[in-house]
C-alpha positions as CSV (number, residue, x, y, z in Angstrom):
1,X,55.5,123.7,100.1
2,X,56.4,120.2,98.2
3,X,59.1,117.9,100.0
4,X,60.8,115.3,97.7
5,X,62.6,112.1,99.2
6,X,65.8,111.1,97.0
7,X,66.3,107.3,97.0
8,X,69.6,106.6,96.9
9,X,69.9,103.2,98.4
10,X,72.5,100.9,97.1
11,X,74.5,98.2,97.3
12,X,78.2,98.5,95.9
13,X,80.4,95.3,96.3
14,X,84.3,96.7,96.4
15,X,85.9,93.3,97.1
16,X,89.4,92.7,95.5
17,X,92.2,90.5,94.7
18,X,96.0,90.2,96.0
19,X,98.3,89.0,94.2
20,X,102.0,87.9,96.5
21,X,104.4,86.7,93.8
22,X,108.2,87.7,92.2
23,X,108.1,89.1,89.1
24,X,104.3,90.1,88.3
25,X,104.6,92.0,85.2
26,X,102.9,89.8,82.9
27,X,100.4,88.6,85.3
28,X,99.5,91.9,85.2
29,X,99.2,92.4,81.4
30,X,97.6,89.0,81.5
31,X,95.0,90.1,83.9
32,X,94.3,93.4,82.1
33,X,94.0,91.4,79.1
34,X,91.3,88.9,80.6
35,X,89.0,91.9,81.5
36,X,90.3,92.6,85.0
37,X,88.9,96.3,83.9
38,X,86.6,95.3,81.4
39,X,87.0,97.4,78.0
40,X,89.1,99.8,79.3
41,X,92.2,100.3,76.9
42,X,93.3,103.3,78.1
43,X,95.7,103.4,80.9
44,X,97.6,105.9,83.1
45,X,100.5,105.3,84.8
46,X,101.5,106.6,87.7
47,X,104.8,106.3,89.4
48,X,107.8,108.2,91.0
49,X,110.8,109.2,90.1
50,X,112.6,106.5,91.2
51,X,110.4,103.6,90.4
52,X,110.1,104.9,86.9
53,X,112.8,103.6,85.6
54,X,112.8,100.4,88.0
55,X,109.6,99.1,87.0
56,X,107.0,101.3,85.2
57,X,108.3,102.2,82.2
58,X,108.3,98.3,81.6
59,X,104.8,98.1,82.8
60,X,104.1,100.9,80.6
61,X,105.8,99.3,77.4
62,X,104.1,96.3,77.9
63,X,100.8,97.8,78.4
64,X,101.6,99.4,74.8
65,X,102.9,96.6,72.9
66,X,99.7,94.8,74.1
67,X,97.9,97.6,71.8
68,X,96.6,99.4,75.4
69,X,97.5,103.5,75.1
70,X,99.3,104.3,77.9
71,X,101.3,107.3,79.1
72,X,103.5,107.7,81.9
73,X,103.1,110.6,84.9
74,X,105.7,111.1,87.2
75,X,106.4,112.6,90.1
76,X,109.1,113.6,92.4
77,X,109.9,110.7,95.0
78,X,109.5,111.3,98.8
79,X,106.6,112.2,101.3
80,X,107.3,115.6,100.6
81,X,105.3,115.3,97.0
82,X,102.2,113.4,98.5
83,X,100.4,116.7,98.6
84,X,97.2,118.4,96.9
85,X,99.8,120.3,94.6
86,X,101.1,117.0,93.3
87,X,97.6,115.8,92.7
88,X,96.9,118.4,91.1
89,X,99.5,118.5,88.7
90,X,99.0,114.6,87.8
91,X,94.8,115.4,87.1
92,X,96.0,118.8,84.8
93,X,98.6,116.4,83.2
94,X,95.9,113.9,82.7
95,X,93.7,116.0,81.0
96,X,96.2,117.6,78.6
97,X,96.7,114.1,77.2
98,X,93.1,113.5,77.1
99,X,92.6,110.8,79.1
100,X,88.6,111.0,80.2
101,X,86.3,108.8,82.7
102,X,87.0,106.0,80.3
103,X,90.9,105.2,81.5
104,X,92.1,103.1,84.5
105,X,94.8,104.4,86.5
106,X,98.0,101.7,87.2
107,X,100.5,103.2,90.9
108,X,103.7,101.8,90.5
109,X,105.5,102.1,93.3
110,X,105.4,102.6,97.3
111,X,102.9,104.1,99.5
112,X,103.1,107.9,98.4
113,X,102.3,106.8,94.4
114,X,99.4,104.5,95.9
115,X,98.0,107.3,98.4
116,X,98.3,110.1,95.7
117,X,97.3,107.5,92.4
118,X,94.2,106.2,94.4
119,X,93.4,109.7,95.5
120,X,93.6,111.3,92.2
121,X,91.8,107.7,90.9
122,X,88.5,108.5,93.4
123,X,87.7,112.1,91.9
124,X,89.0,112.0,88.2
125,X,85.8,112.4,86.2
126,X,84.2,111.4,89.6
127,X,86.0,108.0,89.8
128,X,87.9,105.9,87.7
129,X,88.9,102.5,88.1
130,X,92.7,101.9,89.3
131,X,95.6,98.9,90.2
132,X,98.4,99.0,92.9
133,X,101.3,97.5,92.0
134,X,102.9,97.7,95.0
135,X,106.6,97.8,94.8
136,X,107.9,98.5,98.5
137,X,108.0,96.5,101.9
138,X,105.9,99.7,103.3
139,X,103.1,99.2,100.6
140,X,103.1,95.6,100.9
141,X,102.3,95.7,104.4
142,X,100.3,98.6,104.4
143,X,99.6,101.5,102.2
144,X,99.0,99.3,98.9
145,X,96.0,97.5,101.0
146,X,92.9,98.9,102.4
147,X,91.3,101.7,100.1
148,X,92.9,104.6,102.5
149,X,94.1,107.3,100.2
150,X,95.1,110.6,100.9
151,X,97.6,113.6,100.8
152,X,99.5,115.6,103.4
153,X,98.9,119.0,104.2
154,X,101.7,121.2,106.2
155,X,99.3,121.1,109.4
156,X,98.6,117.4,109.3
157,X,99.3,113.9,107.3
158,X,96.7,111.9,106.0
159,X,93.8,114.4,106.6
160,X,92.7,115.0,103.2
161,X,91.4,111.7,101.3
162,X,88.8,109.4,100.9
163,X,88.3,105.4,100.8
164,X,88.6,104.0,97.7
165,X,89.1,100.7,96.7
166,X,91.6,99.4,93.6
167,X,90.3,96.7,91.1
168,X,93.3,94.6,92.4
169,X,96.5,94.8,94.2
170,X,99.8,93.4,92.8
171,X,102.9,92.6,95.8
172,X,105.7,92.0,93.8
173,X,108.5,90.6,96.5
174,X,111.2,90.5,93.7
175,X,111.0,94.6,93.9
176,X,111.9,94.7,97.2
177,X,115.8,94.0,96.7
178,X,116.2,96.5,94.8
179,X,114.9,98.9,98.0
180,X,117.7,100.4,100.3
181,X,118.5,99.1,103.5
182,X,116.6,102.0,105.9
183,X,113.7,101.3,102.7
184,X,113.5,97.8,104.4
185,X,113.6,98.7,108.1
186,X,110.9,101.2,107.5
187,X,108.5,98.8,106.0
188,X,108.8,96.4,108.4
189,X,107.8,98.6,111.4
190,X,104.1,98.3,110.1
191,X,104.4,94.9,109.8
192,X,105.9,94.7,113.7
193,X,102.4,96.5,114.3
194,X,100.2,94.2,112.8
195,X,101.8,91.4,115.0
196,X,101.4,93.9,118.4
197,X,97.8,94.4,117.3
198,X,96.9,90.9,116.0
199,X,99.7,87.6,115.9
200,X,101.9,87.1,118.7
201,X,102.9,84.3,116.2
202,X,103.8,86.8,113.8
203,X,106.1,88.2,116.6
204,X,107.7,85.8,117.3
205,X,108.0,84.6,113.8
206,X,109.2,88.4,113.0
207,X,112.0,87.8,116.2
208,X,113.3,84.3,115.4
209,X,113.5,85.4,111.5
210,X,114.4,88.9,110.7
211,X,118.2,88.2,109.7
212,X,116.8,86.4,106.8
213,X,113.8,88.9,106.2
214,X,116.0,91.8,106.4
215,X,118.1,89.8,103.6
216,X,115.4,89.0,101.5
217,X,115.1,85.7,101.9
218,X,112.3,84.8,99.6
219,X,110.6,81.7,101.9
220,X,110.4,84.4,104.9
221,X,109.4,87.7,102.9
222,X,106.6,85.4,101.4
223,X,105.2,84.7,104.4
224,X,105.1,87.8,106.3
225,X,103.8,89.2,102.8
226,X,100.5,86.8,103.5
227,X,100.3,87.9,107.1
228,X,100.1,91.5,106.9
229,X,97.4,90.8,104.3
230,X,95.6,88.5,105.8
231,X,95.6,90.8,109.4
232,X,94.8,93.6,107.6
233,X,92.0,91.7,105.9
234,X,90.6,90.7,108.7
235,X,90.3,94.4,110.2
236,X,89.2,96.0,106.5
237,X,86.7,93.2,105.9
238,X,84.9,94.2,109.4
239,X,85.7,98.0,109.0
240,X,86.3,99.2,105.8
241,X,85.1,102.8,106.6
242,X,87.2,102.9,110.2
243,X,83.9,103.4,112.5
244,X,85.6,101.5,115.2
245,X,87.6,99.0,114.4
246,X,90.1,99.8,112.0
247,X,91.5,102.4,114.3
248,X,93.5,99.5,115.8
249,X,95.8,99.8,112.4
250,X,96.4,103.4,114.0
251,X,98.6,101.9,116.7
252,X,102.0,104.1,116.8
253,X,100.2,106.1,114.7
254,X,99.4,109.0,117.3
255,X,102.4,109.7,117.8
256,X,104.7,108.6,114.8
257,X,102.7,110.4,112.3
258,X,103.3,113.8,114.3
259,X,107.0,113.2,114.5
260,X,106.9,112.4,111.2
261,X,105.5,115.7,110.6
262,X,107.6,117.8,112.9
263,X,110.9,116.0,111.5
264,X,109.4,117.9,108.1
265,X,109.9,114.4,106.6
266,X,113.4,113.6,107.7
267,X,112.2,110.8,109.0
268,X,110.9,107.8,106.8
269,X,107.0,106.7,107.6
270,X,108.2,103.6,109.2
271,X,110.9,105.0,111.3
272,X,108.8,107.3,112.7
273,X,106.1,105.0,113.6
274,X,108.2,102.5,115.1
275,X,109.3,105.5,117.5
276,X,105.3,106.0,118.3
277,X,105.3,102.4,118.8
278,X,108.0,102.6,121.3
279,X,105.8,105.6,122.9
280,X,102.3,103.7,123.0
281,X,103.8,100.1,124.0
282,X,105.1,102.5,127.1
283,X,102.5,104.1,127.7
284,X,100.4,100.5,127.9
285,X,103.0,99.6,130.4
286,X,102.2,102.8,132.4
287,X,98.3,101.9,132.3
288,X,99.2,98.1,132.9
289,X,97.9,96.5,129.9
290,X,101.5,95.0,129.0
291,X,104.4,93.5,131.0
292,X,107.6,95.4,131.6
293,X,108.7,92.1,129.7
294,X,106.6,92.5,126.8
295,X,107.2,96.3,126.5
296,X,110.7,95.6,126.5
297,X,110.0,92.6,124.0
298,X,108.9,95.3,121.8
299,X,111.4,97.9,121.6
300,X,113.9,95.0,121.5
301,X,112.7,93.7,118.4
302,X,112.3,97.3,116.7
303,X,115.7,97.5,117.2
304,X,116.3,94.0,115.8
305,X,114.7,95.6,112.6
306,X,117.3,98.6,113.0
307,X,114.7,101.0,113.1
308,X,114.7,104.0,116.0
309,X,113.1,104.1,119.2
310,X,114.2,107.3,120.7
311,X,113.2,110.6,119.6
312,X,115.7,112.4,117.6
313,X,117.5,115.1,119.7
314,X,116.3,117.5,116.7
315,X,112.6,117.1,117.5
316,X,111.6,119.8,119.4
317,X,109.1,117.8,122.1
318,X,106.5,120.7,122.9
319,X,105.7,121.1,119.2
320,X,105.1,117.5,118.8
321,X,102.9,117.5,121.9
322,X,100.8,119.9,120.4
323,X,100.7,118.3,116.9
324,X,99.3,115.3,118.6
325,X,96.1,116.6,118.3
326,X,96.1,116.5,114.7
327,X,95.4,113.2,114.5
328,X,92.1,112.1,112.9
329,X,91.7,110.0,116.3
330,X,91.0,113.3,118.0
331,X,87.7,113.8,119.5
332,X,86.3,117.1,120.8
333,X,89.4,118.1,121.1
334,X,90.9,115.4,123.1
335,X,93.9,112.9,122.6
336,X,92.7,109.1,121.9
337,X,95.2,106.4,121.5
338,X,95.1,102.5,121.0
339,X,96.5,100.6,123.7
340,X,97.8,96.9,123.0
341,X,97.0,94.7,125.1
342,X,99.7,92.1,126.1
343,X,101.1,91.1,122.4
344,X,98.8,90.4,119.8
345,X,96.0,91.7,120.7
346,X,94.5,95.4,121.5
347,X,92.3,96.7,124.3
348,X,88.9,97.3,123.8
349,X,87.9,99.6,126.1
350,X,83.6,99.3,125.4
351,X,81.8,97.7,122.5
352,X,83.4,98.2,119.0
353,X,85.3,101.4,120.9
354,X,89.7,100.2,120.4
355,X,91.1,103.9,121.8
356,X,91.1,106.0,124.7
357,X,91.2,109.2,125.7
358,X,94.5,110.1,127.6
359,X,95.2,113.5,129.1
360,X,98.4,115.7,127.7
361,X,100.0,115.4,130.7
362,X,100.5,111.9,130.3
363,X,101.2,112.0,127.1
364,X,103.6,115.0,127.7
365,X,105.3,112.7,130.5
366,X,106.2,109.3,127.8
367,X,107.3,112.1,125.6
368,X,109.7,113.6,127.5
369,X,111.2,110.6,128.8
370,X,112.2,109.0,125.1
């Protein structure tokens, strides 16, 4: 008997730019054209069927008249299509125009074309290099950033991904007026978590300013544009694999993403999570790790952003008890959540260790009284 020891030690350095501007197109092209992906002159892009005809079938015209070959794969718009179906119908569209491992994949659009693009970008001829161009408040703040890519399944959302990291990220603030109202609201509920988690600054920045954000005004979008990046950042930088800390940029998440679930998508991702931050910032009341001030603070400025805080009389409250527990938080087959702590900060409750375990009952108890 003969044992063999495999070597695979390595070390890869993912690091990336973003790039918070109005009208980043050409930058873009420019970029490309200056070896952002080296040789690479073939180019996929990916978008939705409401972006298309926003934004990428300019990218994808420019990308062309600069001699690249590109071709343009769309999808149906909405949560609903961020699923292994759609993926797999982008990676069997892919192949019938021949793309190979020697093409770079450009998302155009929100968070559903970055999760699925990104996804589809990490197993494509076992990885090929791809861009966000981020197009939404949501993506900005959150979905555009990180390396987190994944699809939904009908048992759980998220679950089904992997880390992978774009060659750069494009924020293009100048797409955001063309986004709906509810579009807006949605995207700012993450950026209202990174401030619970991170910036009381940001808080009260978000509270003294959100007539204007909500108007996109460009001086105030800017800025909360650098400081969802720059908390986010900060958390990736020291986390990127979410071993501990990065399940802080969970918060609202426990219980937003199962009511996101359980409305079968009725509900946008941000509206949904700013009613799970409404549920956690009580239930950190309830354990005494924020003021009845502060909680109230909270759920004020939610409002401020008009997104919900109640849950919808339609949700039926024992089935989202029980989808609670498929969040990826879960551990041996109990319920962990991140607390905040105060605002701006998060508790942590043993070295490198940001959630807790909390029995059903209690979480059963903020459910039924929102």
């Amino acid at each position: 008997m003969s044992t063999f020891n495999v070597e695979l030690k390595k070390v890869v350095d993912d690091s990336y730019e973003i790039e918070i501007g109005f009208g980043l197109e050409e930058k873009l092209i420019s970029d490309i054209k200056d070896g952002l992906v080296g040789n690479i002159s073939k180019f996929a892009v990916i978008t939705d069927s409401i972006v298309k005809d926003l934004y990428a079938v300019d990218i994808l015209n420019k990308l062309k008249k600069s001699g690249y070959y590109a071709e343009l794969f769309v999808f149906e718009a909405g949560e609903t299509s961020k699923t292994r179906k759609t993926k797999e119908l982008l990676e069997d569209a892919m192949l019938s125009k021949g793309y190979r491992r020697d093409c770079c994949i450009v998302a155009v659009g929100g968070g559903v074309v970055t999760d699925l693009a990104g996804f589809v970008a990490g197993t494509y001829g076992r990885g090929v290099p791809f861009i966000n161009y981020a197009t939404t408040v949501l993506a900005a703040a959150d979905a555009a950033v990180g390396g987190k890519t994944a699809v939904d399944t009908p048992l759980a959302t998220n679950l089904i991904g992997m880390f992978n990291q774009p060659e750069k990220v494009y924020l293009d603030i100048a797409a955001w007026k063309t986004l709906p109202a509810r579009q807006i609201s949605s995207g700012l509920a993450e950026t209202i978590k990174h401030s619970c988690i991170a910036s009381k600054s940001l808080f009260d920045y978000l509270d003294e300013h959100m007539n204007e954000i909500l108007g996109i005004d460009k001086k105030a979008c800017e800025y909360i544009a650098n400081e969802n990046c720059r908390i986010k950042y900060e958390v990736v930088m020291k986390d990127e694999k979410e071993s501990g800390l990065r399940e802080v940029l969970n918060l609202g998440h426990t219980v937003g993403r199962a009511i996101e679930t359980v409305s079968n998508y009725r509900l946008l991702h941000g509206e949904a999570v700013s009613i799970g931050l409404t549920a956690e910032v009580k239930l950190a009341y309830k354990l005494g790790y924020v003021t009845e001030e502060q909680r109230n603070s909270v759920v004020s400025l939610l409002k401020k952003a008009c997104l919900p805080t109640d849950i919808p009389d339609y949700i039926d409250r024992e089935e989202l008890v029980k989808k609670l527990y498929t969040d990826k938080k879960v551990r041996n087959g109990q319920l962990r959540f991140v607390i905040q702590n105060g605002i701006g900060d998060v508790v942590e409750f043993k070295d490198g260790v940001f959630a807790v375990e909390i029995e059903e009952k209690t979480a059963r108890e903020i459910i039924y009284d929102m």
